[in-house]
C-alpha positions, 0 to 999 in steps of 0.5 A: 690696627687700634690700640684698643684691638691690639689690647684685646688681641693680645688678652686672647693670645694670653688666655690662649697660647700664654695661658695666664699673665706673668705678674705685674712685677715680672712684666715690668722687669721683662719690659725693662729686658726688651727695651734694653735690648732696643737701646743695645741695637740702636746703640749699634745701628745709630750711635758709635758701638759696632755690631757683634758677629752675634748680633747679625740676626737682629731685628728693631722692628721686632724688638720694638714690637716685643717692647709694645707686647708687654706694655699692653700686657700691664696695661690690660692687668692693672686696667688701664686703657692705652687709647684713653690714656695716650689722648690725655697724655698729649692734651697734657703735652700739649698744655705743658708744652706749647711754646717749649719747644717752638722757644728752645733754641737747640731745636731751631734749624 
């Protein structure tokens, strides 16, 4: 799937089955709730916290999803397309970045 489809089929689950979008503020602070709740698994899975007998169900690649949902719900409300600004986003790294990373020592095998 694109990105551009993904914007436009989540604007129809919104209008359908969500009814309308939260506010721009109120998807903001849910963002800032799920992309805890990816640190809270990597933090188990991949870094030294252990897992709690409630976190047996977890999901990261649901989680990750749930991240990506609500980015694309705030990119749709204030009218920003994702595809268009991911391009100029990396023709900005690519810039910015183009001998950074091939020059930092901590990167180098």
């Amino acid at each position: 799937m694109e990105i551009k489809q993904a914007q436009h089929l989540v604007d129809e689950w919104i209008k359908t089955t969500g009814i309308r979008y939260f506010n721009e503020l109120t998807n903001t602070a849910i963002l800032m709730e799920e992309v805890g709740e990816v640190a809270r698994i990597m933090a188990r899975q991949y870094g030294e916290q252990s897992f709690k007998k409630s976190d047996t169900e977890v999901n990261l690649a649901d989680e990750m999803a749930d991240v990506l949902f609500v980015l694309i719900c705030l990119a749709n409300q204030t009218g920003i397309d994702l595809s268009e600004a991911l391009v100029k986003n990396l023709e900005k790294k690519s810039i910015r970045d183009a001998d950074r990373h091939r020059n930092n020592e901590k990167l180098k095998p």
